[in-house]
C-alpha positions in Angstrom: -9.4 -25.5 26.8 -6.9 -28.2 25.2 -7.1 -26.0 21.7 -6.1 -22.6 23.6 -3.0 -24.7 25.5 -2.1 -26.5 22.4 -4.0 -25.4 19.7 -1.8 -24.3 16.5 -2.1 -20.6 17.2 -0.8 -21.3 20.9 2.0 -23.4 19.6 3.1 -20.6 17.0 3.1 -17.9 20.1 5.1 -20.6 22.3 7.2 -20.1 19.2 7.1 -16.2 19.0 8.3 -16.6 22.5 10.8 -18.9 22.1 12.5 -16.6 19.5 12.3 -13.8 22.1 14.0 -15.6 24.3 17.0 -16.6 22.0 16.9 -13.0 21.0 17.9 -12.5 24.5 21.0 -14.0 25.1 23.6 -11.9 23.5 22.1 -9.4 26.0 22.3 -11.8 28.8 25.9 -12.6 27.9 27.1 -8.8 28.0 25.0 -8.2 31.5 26.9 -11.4 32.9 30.1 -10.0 31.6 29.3 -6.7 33.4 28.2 -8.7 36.7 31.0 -10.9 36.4 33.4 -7.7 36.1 32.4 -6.5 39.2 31.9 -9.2 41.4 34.0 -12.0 39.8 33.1 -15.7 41.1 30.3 -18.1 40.5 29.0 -18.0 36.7 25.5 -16.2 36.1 24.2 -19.4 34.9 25.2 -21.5 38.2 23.7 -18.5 40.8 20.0 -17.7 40.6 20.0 -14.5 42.2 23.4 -13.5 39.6 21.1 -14.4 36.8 17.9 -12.7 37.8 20.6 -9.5 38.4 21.6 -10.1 34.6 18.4 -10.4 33.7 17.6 -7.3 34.8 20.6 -5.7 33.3 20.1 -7.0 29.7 16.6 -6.0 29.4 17.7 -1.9 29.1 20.2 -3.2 26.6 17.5 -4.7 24.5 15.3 -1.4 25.2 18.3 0.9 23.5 18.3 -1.6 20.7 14.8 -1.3 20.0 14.5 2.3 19.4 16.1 1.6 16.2 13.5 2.7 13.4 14.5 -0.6 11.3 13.3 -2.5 14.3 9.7 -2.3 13.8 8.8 -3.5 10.6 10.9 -6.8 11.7 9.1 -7.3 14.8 5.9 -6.7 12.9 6.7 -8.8 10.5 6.9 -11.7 13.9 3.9 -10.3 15.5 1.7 -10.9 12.2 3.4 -14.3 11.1 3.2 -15.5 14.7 0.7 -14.0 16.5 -2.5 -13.8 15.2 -2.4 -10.4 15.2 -4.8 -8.3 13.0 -2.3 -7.5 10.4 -4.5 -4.0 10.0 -3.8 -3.2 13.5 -0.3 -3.2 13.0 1.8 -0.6 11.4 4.3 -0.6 7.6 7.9 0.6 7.8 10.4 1.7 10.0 9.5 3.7 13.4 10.1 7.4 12.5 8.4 9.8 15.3 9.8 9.4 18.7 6.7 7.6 20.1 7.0 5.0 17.6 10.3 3.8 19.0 10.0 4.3 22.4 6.3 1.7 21.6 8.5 -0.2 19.6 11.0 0.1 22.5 8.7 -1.5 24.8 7.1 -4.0 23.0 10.8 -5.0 22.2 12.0 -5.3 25.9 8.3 -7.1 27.0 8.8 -9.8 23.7 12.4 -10.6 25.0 12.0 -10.5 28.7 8.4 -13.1 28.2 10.8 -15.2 25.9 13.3 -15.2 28.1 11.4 -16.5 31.2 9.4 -19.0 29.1 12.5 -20.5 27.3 14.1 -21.3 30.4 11.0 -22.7 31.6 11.1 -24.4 28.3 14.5 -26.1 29.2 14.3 -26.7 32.3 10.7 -28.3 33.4 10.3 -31.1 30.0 12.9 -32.8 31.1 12.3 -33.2 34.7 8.9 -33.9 34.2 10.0 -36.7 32.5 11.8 -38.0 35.7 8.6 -37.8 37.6 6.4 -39.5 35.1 8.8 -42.6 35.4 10.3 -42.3 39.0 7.4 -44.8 39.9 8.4 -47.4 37.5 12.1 -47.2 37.6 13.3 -47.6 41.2 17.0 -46.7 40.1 15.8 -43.3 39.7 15.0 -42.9 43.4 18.2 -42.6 44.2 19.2 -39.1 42.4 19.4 -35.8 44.4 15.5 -34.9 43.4 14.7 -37.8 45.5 17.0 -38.9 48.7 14.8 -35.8 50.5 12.0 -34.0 50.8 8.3 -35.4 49.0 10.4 -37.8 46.2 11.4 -39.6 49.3 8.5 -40.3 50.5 5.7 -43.4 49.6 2.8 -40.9 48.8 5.5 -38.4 47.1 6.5 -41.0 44.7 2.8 -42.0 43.6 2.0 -38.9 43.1 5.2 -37.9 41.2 3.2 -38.5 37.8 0.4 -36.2 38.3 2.9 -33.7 39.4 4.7 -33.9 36.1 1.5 -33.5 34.0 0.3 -30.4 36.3 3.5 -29.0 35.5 3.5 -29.7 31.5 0.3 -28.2 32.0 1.6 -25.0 34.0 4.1 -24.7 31.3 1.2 -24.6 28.5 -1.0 -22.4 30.5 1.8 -19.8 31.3 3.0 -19.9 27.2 -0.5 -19.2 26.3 -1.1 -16.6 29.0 2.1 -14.7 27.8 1.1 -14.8 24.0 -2.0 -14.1 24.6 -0.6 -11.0 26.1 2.0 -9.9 23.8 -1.0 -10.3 21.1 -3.2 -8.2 22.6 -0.7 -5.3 23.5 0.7 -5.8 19.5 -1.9 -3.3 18.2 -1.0 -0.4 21.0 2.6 -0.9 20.5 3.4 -1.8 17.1 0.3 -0.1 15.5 0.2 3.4 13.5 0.8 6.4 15.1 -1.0 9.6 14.0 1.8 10.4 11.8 2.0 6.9 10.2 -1.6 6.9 9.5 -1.3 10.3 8.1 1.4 8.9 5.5 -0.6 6.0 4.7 -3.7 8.3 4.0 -1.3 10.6 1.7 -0.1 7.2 -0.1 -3.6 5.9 -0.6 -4.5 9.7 -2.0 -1.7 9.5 -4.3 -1.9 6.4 -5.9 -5.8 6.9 -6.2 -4.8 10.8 -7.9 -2.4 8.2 -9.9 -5.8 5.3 -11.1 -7.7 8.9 -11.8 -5.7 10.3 -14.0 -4.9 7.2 -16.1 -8.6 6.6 -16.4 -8.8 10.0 -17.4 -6.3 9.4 -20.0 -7.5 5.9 -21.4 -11.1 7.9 -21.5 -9.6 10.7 -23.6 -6.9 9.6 -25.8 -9.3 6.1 -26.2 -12.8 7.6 -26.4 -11.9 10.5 -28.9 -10.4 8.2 -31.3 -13.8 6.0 -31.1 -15.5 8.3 -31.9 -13.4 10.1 -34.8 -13.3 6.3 -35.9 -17.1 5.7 -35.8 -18.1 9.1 -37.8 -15.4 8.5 -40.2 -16.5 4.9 -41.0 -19.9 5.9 -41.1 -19.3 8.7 -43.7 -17.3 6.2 -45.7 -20.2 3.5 -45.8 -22.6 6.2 -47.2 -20.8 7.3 -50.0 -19.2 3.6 -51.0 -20.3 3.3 -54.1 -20.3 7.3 -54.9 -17.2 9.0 -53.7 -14.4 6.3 -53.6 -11.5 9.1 -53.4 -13.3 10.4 -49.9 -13.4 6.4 -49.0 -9.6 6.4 -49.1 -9.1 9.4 -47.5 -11.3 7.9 -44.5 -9.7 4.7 -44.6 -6.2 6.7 -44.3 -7.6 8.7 -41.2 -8.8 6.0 -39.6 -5.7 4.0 -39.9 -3.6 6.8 -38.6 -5.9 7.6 -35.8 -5.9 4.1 -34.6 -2.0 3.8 -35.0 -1.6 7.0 -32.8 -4.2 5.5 -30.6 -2.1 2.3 -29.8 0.4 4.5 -29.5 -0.7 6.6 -26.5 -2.2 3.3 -25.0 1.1 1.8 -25.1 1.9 5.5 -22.8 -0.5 4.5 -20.3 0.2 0.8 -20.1 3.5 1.6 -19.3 3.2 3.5 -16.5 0.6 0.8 -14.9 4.5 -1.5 -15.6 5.9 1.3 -14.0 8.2 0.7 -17.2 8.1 4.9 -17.2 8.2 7.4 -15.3 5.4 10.0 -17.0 2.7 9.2 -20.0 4.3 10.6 -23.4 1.2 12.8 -24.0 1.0 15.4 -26.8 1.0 19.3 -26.3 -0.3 21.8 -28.0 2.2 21.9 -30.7 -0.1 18.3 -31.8 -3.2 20.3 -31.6 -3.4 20.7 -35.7 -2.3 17.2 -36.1 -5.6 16.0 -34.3 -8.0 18.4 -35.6 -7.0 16.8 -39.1 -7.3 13.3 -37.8 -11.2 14.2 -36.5 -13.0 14.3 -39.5 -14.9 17.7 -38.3 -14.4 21.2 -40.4 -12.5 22.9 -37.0 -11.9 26.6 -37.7 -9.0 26.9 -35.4 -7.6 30.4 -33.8 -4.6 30.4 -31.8 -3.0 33.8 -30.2 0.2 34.2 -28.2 3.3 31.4 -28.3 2.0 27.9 -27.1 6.1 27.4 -26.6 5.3 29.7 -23.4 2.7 27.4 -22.0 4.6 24.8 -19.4 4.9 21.3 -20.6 2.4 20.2 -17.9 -0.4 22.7 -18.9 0.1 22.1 -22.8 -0.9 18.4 -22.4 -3.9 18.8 -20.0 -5.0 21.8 -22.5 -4.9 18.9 -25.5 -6.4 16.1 -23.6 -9.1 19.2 -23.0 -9.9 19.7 -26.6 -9.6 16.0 -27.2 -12.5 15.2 -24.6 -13.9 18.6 -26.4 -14.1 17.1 -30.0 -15.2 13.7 -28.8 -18.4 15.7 -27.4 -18.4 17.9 -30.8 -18.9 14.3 -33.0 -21.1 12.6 -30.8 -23.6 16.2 -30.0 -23.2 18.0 -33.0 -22.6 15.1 -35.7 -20.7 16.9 -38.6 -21.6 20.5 -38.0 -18.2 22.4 -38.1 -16.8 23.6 -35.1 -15.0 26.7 -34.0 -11.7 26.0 -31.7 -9.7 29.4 -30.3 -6.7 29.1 -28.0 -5.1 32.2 -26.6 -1.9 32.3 -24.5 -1.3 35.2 -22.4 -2.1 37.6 -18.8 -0.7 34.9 -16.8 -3.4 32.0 -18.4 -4.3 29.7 -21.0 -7.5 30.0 -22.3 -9.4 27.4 -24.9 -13.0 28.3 -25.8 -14.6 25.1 -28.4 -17.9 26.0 -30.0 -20.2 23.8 -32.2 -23.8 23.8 -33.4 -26.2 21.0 -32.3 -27.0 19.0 -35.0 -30.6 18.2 -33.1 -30.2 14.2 -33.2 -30.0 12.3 -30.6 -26.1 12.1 -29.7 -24.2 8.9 -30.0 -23.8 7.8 -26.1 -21.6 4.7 -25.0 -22.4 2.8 -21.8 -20.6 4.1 -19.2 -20.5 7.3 -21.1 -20.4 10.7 -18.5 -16.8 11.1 -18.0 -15.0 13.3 -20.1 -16.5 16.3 -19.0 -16.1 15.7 -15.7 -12.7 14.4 -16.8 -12.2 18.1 -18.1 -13.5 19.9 -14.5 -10.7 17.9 -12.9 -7.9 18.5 -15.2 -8.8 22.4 -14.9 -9.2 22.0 -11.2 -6.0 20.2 -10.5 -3.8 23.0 -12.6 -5.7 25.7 -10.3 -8.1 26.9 -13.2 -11.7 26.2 -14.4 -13.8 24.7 -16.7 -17.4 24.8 -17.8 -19.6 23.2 -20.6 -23.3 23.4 -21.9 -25.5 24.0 -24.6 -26.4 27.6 -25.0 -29.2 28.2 -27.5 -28.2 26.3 -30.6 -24.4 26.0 -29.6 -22.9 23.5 -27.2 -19.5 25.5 -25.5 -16.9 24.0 -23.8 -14.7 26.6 -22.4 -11.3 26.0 -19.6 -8.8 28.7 -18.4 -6.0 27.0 -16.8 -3.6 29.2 -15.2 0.5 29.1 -16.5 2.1 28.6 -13.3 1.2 24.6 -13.6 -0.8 22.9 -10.8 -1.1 23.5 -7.3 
């Protein structure tokens, strides 16, 4: 009981309250100049029925203010610090649809017209509780106009002056928590998401997850391929060591340029996770015979049509394709060469990648699965497909991706 009337979340809501109410008075100034206007004499703060008129004439005012969009996020931003609102339950950014103002609107008016009450409560009943807590000790105080009528004046009045100055405190306490309580439970229905914010939200979370997919995707493909060019290479090297030093060097070279390049395009991806830039500088097809030389695999490559008419965004999911492609080719198919054809043209890119199996068990990293299903997405997300498999002897990767971009 004492921890709900005092406790530190009831002292932050008397708070919350308290700013309602001083958020209040330039309202309460312009309804008393409009009461004074038209019935000029006693001030709005000497007549109680003038101020309660007021009252009610500021509270629109503060209604119209509220239905400003910038409103909400400010009086979320109270409601969560405040509160102890669920900060779930309540809703990010300004107030856009109609329903979320005229909810803001409301929550608004209810905030300032509880903080209003309460503050004056707030001034006016400390104090004289005070006065009735000592009245019994100090007999000087017996003669104020509390107490030359009515109970004060009396014996049995004046000893029970004390109790009626805690029951009030205690009123006070009980009528702050009671409002808080109730502002924090009507918080989620008026400052929480509409339909259409939660719709926004769900398109933000589905875009910055498209966002972590396709930089996994490219960390998997640019990082992975070179791996695994880097693993064959230095493999081939180590066998003939002592035999062939001119191939050694010519390994050592590829390996160092494949790394560099590798660095390179993980600096790209790094920098987007800064937000330092805007896209990932991936290569296009015109880099396609640059990282067939780089693989260490015998690629017979075919390419028909002008890659310069394949979009820019098309040309580098089509190289991140035969990237993820030759990764598979060195770790299925060892060093068995490998056929590549691209053809441009009817409206579509197409890019068929054979290679033999080499019948040993395939090189397989943990964690390993990815890139093909890396590949089904790219294809997917330009509007095109993309299958792979072994067929016989052969393992075929094969992707049409259509040249109007993605959908």
């Amino acid at each position: 009981m004492i921890r709900a009337l005092f406790g530190i979340r009831a002292r932050h809501r008397w708070v919350h309250l308290v700013i309602g109410g001083a958020l209040l008075m330039p309202y309460f100034l312009v309804g008393s100049v409009i009461v004074g206007s038209n019935a000029p004499g006693a001030s709005s703060f000497d007549s109680f029925p003038r101020a309660l008129v007021t009252f009610a004439i500021a509270l629109p005012i503060a209604a119209v203010t509220g239905l400003v969009p910038i409103a909400r996020p400010l009086l979320v931003f109270g409601a969560r610090a405040l509160c102890g609102v669920d900060p779930a339950a309540l809703a990010d950014g300004p107030a856009r649809s109609r329903d979320a103002r005229l909810r803001t609107a409301a929550w608004y008016t209810l905030h300032v017209a509880l903080g209003g009450v309460l503050s004056g409560m707030s001034l006016a009943l400390p104090p004289f509780t005070v006065f009735l807590i000592a009245l019994p000790a100090f007999p000087g105080l017996r003669h104020t106009v509390y107490s030359t009528s009515g109970p004060l004046s009396t014996g049995w009045g004046i000893a029970l002056a004390p109790v009626a100055g805690i029951a009030m405190l205690l009123g006070l306490a009980a009528c702050s928590a009671a409002a808080g309580a109730l502002l924090a439970r009507l918080a989620p229905a008026l400052l929480g998401p509409s339909p259409a914010d939660r719709l926004a939200a769900a398109e933000q979370r589905a875009a910055e997850l498209a966002v972590r997919n396709r930089l996994a995707r490219e960390l998997h493909d640019s990082v992975g391929h070179a791996l695994s060019a880097v693993t064959l290479q230095a493999g081939a090297a180590r066998r003939v060591l002592d035999s062939d030093p001119e191939f050694v060097r010519e390994a050592l070279a590829a390996i160092e340029e494949t790394t560099r390049r590798t660095v390179d395009e993980l600096d790209s991806v790094l920098g987007l996770l800064r937000q330092d830039d805007g896209d990932l500088a991936t290569p296009g097809l015109a880099a396609l015979e640059g990282l067939l030389s780089r693989t260490g695999l015998k690629v017979a490559y075919t390419l028909e049509g002008d890659p310069a008419s394949v979009p820019e965004l098309v040309s580098r999911e089509a190289y991140r394709i035969v990237q993820e492609g030759l990764s598979n080719a060195l770790r299925h198919g060892g060093s068995s060469p490998v056929t590549l054809r691209v053809a441009v043209g009817d409206g579509e890119l197409v890019l068929v990648m054979e290679n033999p199996l080499s019948g040993v068990a395939p090189v397989v990293r943990p964690g390993g699965g990815r890139g093909l299903r890396g590949i089904a997405e790219r294809a997917v997300l330009l509007g095109g497909h993309a299958s792979a498999g072994s067929e016989g002897d052969l393992w075929r990767l094969s992707a049409r991706l259509p040249l109007g971009g993605a959908r």
